[in-house]
N, CA, C and O atoms as a Tripos MOL2 file, in Angstrom:
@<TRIPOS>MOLECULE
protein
  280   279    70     0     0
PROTEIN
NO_CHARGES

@<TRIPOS>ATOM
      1 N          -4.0850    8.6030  -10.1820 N.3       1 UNK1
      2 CA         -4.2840    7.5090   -9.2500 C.3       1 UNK1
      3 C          -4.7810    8.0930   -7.9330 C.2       1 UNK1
      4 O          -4.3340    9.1070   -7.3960 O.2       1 UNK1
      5 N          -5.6030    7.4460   -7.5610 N.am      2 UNK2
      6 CA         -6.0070    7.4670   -5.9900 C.3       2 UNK2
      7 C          -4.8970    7.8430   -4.8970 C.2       2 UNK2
      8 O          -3.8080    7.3260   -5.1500 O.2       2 UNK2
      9 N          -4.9230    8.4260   -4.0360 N.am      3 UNK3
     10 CA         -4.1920    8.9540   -3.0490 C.3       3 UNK3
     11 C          -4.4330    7.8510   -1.5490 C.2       3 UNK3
     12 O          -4.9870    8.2070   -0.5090 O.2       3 UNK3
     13 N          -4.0150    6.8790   -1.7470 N.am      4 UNK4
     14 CA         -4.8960    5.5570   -0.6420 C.3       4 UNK4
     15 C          -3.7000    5.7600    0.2350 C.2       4 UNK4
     16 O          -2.7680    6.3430   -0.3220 O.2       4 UNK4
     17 N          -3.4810    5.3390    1.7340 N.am      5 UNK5
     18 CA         -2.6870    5.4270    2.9230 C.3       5 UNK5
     19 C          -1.8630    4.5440    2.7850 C.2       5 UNK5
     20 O          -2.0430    3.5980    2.0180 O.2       5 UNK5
     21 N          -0.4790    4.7450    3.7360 N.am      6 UNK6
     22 CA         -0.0130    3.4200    3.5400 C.3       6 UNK6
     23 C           0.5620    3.7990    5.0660 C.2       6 UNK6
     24 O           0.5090    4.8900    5.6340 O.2       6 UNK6
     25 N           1.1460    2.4970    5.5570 N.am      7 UNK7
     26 CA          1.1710    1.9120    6.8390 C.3       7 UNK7
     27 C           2.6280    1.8630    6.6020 C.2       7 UNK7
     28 O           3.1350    1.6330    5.5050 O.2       7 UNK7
     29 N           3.4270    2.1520    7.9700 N.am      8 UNK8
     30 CA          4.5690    1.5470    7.8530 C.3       8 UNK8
     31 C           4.9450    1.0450    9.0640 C.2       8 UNK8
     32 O           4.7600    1.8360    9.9890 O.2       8 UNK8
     33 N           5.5510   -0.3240    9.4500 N.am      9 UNK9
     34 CA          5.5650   -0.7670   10.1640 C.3       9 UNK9
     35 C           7.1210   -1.2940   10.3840 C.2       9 UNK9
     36 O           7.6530   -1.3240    9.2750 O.2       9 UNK9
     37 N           8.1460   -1.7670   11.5370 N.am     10 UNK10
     38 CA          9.2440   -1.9160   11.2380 C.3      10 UNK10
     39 C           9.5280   -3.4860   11.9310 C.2      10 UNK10
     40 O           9.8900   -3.7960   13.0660 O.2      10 UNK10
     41 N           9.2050   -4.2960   10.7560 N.am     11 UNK11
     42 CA          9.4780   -6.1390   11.5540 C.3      11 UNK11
     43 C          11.3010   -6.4380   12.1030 C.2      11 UNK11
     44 O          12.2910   -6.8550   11.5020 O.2      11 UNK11
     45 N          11.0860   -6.0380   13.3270 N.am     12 UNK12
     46 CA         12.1580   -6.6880   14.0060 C.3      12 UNK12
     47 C          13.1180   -8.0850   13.5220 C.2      12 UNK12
     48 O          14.2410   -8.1370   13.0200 O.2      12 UNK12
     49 N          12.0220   -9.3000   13.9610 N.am     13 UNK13
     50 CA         12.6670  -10.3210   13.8300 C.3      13 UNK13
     51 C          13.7560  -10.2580   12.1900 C.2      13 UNK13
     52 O          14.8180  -10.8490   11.9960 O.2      13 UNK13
     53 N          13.0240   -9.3610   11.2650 N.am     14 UNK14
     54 CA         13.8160   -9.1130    9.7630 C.3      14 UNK14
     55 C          14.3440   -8.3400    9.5190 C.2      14 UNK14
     56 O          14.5430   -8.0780    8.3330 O.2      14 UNK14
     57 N          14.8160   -7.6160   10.4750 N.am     15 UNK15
     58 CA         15.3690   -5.7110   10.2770 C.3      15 UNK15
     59 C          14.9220   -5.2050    9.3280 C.2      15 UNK15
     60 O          15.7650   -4.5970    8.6690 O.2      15 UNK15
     61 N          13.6800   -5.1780    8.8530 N.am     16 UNK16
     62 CA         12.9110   -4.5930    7.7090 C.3      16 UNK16
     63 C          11.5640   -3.4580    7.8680 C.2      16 UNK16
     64 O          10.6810   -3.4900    8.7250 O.2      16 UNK16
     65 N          11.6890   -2.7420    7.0580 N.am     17 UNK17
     66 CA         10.2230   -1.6720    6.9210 C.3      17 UNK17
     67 C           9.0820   -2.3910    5.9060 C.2      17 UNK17
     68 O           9.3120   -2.7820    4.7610 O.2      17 UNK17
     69 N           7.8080   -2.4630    6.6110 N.am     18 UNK18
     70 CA          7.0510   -2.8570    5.7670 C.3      18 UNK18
     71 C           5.6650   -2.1500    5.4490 C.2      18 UNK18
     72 O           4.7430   -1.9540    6.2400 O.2      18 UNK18
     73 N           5.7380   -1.7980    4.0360 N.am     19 UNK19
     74 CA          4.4330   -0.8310    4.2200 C.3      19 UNK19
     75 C           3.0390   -1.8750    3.4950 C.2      19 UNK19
     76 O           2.9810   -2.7910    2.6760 O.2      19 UNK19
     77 N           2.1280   -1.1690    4.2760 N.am     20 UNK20
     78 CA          0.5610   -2.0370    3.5140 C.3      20 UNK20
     79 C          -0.0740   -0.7540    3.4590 C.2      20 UNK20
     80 O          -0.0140    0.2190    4.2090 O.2      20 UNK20
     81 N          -0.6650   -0.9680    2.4490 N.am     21 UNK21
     82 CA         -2.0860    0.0060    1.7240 C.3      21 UNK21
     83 C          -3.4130   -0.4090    2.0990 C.2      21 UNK21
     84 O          -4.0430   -1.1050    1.3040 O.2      21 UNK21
     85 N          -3.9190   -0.0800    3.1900 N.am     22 UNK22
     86 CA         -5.0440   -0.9650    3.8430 C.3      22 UNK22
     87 C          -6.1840   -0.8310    2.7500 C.2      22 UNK22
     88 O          -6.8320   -1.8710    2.6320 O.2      22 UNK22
     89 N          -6.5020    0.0050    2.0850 N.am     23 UNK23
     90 CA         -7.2720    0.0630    1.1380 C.3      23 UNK23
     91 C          -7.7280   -0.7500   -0.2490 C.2      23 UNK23
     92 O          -8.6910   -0.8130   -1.0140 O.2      23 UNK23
     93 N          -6.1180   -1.4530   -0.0290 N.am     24 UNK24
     94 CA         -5.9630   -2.3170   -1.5590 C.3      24 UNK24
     95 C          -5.0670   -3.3990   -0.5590 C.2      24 UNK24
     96 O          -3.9710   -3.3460   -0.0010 O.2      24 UNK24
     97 N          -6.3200   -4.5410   -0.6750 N.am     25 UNK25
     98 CA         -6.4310   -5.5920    0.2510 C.3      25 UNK25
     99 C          -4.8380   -6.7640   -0.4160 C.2      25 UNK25
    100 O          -4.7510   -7.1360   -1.5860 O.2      25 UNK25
    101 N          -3.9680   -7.0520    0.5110 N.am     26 UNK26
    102 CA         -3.0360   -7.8270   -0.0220 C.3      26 UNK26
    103 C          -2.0310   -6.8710   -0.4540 C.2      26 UNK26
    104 O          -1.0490   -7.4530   -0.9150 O.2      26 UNK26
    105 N          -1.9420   -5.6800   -0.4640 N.am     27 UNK27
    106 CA         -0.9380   -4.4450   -1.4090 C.3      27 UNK27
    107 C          -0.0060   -4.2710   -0.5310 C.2      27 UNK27
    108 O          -0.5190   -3.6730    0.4140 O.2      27 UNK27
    109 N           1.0740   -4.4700   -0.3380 N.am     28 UNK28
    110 CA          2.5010   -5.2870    0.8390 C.3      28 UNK28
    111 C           4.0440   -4.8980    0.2500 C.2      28 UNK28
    112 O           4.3410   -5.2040   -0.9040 O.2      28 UNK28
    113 N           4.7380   -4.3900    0.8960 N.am     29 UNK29
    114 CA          6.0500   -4.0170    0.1640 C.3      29 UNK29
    115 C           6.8500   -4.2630    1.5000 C.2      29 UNK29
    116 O           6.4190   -4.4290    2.6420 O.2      29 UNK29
    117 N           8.0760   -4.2400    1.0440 N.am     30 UNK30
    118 CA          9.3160   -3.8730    2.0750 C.3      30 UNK30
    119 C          10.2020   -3.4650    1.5190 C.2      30 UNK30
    120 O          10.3480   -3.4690    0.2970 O.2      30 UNK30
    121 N          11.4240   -2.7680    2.8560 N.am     31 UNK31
    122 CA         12.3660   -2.3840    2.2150 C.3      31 UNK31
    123 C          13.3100   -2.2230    3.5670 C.2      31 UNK31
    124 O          12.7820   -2.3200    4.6750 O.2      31 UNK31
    125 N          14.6810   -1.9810    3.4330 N.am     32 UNK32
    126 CA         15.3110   -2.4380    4.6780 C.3      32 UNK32
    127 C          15.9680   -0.5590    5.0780 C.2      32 UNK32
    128 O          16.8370   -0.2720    5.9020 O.2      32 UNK32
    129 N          15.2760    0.3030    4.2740 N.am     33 UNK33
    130 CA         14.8760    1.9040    4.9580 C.3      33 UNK33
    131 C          13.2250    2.5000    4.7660 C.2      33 UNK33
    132 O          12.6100    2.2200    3.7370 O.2      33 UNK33
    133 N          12.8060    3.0540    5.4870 N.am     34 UNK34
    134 CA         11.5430    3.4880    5.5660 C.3      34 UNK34
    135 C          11.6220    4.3880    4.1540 C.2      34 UNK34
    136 O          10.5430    4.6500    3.6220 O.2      34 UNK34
    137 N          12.7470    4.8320    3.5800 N.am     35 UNK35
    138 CA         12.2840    5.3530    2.0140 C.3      35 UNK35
    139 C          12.1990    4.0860    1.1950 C.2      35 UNK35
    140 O          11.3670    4.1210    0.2890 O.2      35 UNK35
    141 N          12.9130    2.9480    1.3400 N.am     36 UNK36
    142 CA         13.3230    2.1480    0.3910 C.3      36 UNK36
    143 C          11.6000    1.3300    0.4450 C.2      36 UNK36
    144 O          11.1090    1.0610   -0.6510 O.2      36 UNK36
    145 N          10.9440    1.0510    1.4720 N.am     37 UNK37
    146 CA          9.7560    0.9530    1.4500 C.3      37 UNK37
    147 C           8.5970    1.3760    1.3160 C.2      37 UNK37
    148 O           7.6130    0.6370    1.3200 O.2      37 UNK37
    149 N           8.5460    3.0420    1.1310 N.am     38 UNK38
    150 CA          7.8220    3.5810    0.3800 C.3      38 UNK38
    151 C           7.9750    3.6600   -1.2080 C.2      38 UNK38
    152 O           7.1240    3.9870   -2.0370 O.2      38 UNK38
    153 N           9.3120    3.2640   -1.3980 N.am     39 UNK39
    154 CA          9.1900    3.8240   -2.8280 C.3      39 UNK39
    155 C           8.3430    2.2610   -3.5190 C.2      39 UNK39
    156 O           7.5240    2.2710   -4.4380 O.2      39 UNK39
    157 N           8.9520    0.7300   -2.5890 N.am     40 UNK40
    158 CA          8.6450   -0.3590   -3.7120 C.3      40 UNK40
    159 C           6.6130   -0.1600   -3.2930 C.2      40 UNK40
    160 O           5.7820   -0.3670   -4.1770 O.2      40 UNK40
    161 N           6.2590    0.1960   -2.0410 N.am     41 UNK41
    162 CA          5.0770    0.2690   -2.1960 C.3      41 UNK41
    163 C           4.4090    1.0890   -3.0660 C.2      41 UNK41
    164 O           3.3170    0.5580   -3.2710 O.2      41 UNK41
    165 N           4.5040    2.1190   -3.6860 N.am     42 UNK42
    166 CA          4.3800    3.0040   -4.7920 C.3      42 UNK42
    167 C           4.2840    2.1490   -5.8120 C.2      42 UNK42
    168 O           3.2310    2.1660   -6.4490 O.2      42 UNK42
    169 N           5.2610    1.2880   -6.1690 N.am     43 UNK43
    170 CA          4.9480    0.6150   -7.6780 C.3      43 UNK43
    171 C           4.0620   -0.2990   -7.0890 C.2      43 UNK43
    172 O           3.1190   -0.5320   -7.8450 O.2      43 UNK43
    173 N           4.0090   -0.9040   -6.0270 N.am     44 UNK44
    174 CA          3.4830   -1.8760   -5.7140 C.3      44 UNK44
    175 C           1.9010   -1.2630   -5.9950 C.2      44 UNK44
    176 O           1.2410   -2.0610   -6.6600 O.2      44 UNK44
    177 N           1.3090   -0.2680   -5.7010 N.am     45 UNK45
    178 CA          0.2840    0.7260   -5.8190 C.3      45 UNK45
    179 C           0.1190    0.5550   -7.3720 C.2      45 UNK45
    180 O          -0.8350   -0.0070   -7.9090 O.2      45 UNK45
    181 N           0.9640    1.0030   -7.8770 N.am     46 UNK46
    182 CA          0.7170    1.8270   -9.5140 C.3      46 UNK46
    183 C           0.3020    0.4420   -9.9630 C.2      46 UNK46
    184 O          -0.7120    0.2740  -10.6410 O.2      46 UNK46
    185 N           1.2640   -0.7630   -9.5000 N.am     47 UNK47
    186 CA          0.5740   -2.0940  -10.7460 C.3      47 UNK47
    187 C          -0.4700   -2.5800  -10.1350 C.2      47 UNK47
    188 O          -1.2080   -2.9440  -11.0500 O.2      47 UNK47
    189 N          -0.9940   -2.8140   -9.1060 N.am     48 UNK48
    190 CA         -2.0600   -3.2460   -8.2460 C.3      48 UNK48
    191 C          -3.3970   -2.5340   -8.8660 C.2      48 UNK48
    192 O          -4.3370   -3.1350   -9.3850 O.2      48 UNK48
    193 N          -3.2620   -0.9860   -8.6820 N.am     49 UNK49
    194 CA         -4.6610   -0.2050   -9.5350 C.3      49 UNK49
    195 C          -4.8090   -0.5910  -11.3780 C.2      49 UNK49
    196 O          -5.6890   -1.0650  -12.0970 O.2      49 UNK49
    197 N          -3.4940   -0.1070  -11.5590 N.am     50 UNK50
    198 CA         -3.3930   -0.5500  -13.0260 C.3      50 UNK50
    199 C          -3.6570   -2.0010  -13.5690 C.2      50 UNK50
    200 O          -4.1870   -2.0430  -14.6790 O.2      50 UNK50
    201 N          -3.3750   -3.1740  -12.9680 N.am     51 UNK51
    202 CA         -4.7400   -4.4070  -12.9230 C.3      51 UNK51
    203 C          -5.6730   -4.1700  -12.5250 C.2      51 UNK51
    204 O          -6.4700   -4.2460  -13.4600 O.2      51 UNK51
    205 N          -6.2490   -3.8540  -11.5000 N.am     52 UNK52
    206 CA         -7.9870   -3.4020  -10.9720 C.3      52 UNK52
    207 C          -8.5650   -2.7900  -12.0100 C.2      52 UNK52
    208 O          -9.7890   -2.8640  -12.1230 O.2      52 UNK52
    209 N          -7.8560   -2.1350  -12.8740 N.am     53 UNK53
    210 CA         -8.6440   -1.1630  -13.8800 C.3      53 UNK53
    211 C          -8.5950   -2.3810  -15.1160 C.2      53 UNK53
    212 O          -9.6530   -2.9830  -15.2950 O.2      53 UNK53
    213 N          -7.8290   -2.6280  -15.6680 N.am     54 UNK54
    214 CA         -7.7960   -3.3580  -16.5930 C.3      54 UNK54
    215 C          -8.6120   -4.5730  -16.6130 C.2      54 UNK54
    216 O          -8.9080   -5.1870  -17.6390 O.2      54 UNK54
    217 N          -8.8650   -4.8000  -15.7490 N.am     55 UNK55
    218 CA         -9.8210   -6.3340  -15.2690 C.3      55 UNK55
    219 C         -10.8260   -5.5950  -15.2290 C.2      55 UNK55
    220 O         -11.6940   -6.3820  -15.6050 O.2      55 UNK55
    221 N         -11.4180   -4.4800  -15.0080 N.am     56 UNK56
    222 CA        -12.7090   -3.7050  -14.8530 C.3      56 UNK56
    223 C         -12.8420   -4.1100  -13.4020 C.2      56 UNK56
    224 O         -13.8120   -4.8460  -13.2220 O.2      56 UNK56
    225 N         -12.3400   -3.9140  -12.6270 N.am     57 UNK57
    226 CA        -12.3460   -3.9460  -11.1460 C.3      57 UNK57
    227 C         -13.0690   -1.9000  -10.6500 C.2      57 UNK57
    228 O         -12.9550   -0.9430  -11.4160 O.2      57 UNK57
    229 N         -13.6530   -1.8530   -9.3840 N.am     58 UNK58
    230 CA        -13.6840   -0.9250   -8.8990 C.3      58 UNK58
    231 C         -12.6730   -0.6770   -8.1160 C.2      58 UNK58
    232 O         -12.3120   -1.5000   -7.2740 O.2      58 UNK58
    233 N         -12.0200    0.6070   -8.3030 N.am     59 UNK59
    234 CA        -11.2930    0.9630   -7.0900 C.3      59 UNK59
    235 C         -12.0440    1.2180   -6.0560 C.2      59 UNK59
    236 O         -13.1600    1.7350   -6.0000 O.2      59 UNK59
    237 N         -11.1400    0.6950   -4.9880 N.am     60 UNK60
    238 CA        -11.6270    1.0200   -3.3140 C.3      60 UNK60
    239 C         -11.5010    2.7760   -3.3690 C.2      60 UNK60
    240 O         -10.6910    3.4490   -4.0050 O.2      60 UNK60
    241 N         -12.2810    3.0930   -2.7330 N.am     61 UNK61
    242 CA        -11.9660    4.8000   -1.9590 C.3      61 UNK61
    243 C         -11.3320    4.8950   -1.1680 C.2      61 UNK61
    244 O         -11.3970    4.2000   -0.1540 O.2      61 UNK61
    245 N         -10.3330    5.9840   -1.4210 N.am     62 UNK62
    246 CA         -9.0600    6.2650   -0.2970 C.3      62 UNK62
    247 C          -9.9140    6.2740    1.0840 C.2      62 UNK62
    248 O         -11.1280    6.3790    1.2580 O.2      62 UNK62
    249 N          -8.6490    6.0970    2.1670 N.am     63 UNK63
    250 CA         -9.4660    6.1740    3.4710 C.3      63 UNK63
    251 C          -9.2550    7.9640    4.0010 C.2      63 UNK63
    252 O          -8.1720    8.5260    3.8440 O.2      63 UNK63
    253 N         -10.1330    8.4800    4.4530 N.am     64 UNK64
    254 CA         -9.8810    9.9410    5.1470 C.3      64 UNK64
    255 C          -9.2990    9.6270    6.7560 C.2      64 UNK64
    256 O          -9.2100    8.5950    7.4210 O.2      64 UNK64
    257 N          -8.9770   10.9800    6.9950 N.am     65 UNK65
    258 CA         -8.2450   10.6030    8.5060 C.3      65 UNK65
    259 C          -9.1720   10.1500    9.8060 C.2      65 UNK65
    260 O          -8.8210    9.9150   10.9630 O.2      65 UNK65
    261 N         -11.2050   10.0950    8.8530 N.am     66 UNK66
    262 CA        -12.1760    9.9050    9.6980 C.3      66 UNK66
    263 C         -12.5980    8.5580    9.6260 C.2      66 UNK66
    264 O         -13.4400    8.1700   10.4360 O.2      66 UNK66
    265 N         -11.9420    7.4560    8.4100 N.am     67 UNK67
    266 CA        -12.7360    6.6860    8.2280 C.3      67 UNK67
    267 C         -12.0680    5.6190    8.9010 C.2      67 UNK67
    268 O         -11.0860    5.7480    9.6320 O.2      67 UNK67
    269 N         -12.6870    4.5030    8.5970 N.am     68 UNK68
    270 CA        -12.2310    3.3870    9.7450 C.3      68 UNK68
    271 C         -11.6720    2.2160    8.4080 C.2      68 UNK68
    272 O         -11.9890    2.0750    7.2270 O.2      68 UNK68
    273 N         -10.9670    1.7190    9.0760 N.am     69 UNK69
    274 CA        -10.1980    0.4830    8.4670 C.3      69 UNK69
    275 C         -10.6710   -1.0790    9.1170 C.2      69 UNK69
    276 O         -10.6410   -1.5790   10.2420 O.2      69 UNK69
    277 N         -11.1710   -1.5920    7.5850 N.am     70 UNK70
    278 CA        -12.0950   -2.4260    7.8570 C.3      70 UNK70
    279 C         -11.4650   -3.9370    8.2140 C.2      70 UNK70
    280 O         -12.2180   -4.8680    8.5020 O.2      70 UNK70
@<TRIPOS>BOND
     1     1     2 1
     2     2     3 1
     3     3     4 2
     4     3     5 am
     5     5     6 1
     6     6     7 1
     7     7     8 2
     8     7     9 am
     9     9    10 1
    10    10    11 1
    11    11    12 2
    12    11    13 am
    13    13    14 1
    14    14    15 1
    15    15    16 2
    16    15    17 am
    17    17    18 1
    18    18    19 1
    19    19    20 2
    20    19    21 am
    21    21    22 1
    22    22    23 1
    23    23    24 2
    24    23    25 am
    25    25    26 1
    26    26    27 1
    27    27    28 2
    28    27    29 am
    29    29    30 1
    30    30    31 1
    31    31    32 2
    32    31    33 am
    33    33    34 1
    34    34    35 1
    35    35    36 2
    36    35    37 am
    37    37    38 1
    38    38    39 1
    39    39    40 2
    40    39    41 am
    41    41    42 1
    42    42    43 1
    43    43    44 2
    44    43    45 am
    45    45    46 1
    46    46    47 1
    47    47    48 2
    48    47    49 am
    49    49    50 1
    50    50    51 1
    51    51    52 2
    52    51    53 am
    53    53    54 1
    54    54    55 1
    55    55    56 2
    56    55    57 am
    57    57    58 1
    58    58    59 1
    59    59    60 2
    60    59    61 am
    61    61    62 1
    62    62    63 1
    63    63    64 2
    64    63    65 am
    65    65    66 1
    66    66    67 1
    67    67    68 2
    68    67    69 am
    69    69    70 1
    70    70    71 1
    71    71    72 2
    72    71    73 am
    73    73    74 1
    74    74    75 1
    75    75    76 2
    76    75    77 am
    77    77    78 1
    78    78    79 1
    79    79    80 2
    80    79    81 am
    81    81    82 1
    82    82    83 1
    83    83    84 2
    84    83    85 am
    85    85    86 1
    86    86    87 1
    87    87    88 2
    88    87    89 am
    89    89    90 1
    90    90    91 1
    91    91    92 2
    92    91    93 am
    93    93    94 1
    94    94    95 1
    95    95    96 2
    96    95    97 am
    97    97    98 1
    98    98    99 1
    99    99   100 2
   100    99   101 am
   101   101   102 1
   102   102   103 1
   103   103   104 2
   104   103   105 am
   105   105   106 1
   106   106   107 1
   107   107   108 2
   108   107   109 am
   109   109   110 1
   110   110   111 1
   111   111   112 2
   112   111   113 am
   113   113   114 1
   114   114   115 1
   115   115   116 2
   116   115   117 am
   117   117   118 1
   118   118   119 1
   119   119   120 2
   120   119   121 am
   121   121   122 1
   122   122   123 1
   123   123   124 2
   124   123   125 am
   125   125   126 1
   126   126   127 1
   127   127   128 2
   128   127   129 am
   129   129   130 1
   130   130   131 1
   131   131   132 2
   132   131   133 am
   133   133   134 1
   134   134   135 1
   135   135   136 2
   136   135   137 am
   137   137   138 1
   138   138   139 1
   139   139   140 2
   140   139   141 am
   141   141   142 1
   142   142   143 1
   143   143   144 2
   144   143   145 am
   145   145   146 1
   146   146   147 1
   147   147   148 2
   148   147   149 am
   149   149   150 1
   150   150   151 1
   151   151   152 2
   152   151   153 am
   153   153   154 1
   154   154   155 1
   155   155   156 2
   156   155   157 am
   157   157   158 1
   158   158   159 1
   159   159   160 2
   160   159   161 am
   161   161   162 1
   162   162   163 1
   163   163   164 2
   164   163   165 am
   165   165   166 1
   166   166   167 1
   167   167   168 2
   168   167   169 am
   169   169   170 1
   170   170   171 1
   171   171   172 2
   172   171   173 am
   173   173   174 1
   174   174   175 1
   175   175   176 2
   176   175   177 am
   177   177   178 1
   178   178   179 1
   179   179   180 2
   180   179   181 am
   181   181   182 1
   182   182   183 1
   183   183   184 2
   184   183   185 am
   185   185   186 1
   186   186   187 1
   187   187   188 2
   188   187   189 am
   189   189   190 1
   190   190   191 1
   191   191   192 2
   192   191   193 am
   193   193   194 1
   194   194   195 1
   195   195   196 2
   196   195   197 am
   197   197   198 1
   198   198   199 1
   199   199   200 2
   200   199   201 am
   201   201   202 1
   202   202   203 1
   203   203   204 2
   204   203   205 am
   205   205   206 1
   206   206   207 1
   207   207   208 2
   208   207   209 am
   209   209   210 1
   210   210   211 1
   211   211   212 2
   212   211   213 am
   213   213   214 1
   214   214   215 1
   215   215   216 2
   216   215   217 am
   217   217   218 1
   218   218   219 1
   219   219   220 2
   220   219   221 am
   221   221   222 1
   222   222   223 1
   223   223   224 2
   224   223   225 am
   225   225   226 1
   226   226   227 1
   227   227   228 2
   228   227   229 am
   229   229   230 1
   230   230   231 1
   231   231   232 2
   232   231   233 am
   233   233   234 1
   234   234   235 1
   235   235   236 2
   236   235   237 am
   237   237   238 1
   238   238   239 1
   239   239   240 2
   240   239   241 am
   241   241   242 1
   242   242   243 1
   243   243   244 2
   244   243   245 am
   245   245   246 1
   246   246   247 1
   247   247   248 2
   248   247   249 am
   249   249   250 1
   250   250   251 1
   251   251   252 2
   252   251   253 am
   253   253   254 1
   254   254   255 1
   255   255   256 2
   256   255   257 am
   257   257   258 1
   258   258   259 1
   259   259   260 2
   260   259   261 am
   261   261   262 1
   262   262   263 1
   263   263   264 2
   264   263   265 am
   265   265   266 1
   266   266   267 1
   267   267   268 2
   268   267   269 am
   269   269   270 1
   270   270   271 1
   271   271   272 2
   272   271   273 am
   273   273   274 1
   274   274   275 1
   275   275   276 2
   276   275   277 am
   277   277   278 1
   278   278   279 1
   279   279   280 2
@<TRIPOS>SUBSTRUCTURE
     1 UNK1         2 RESIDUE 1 A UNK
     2 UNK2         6 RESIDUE 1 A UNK
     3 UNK3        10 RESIDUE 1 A UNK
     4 UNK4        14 RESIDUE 1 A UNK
     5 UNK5        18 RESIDUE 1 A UNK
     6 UNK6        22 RESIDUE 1 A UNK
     7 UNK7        26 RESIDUE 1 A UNK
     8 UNK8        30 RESIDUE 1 A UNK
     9 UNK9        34 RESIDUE 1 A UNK
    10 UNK10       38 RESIDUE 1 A UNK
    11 UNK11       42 RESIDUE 1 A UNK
    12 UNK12       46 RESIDUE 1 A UNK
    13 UNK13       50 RESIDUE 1 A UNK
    14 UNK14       54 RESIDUE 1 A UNK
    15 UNK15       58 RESIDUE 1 A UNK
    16 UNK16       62 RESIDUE 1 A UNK
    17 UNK17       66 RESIDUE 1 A UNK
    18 UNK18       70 RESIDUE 1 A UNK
    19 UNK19       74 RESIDUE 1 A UNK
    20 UNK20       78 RESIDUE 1 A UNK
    21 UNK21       82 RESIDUE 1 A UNK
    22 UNK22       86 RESIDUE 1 A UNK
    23 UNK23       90 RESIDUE 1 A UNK
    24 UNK24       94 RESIDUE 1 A UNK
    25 UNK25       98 RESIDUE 1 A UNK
    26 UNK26      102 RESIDUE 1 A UNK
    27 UNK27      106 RESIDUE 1 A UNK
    28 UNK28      110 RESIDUE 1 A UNK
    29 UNK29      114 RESIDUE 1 A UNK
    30 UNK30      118 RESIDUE 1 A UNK
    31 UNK31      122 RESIDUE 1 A UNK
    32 UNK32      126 RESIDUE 1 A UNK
    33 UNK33      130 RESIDUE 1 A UNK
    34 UNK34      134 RESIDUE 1 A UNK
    35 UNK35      138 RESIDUE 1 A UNK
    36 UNK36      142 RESIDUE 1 A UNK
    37 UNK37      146 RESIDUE 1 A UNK
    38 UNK38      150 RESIDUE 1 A UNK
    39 UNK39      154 RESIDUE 1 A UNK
    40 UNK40      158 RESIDUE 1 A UNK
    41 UNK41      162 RESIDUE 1 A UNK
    42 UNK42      166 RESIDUE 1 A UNK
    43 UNK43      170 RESIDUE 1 A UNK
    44 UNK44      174 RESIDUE 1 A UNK
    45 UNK45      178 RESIDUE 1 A UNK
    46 UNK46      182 RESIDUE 1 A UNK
    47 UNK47      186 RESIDUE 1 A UNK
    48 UNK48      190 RESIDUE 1 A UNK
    49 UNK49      194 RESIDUE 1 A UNK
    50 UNK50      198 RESIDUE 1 A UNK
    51 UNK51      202 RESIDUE 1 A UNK
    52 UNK52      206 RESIDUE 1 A UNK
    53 UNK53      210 RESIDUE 1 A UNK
    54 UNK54      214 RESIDUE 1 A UNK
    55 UNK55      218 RESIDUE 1 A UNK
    56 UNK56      222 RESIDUE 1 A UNK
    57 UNK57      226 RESIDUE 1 A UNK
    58 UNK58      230 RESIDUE 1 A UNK
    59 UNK59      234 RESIDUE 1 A UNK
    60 UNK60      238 RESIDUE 1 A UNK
    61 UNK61      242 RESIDUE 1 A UNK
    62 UNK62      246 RESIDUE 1 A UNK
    63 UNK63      250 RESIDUE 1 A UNK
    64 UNK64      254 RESIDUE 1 A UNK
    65 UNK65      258 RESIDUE 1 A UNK
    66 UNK66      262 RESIDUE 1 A UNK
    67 UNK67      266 RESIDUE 1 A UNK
    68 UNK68      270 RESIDUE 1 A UNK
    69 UNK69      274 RESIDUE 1 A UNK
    70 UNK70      278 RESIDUE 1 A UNK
């Protein structure tokens, strides 16, 4: 699998960590520890590509630390 970024962000109003995969548009997890939200974004990753492929979708290209987020 692709090595794509993920974001982590910490929503106050929910005492929650929330990570997004800017690369894989809609790809959204939480978790109420910054591990507990990396790990559901991970599956959240693995089934997200694993439909893209199966549908014959292209994967997006990971972003580098040069590229811009669209």
């Amino acid at each position: 699998m692709p090595k794509y970024s993920i974001v982590l962000q910490y929503d106050e109003a929910d005492d929650i960590y929330v990570a997004i995969v800017p690369e894989l548009k809609g790809c959204m997890a939480h978790g109420k520890t910054q591990a507990d939200a990396v790990r559901e974004i991970n599956i959240a990753m693995e089934l997200m590509v694993e439909s893209m492929l199966e549908d014959g979708e292209e994967l997006p290209r990971p972003l580098t630390q040069n590229s811009k987020i669209a």
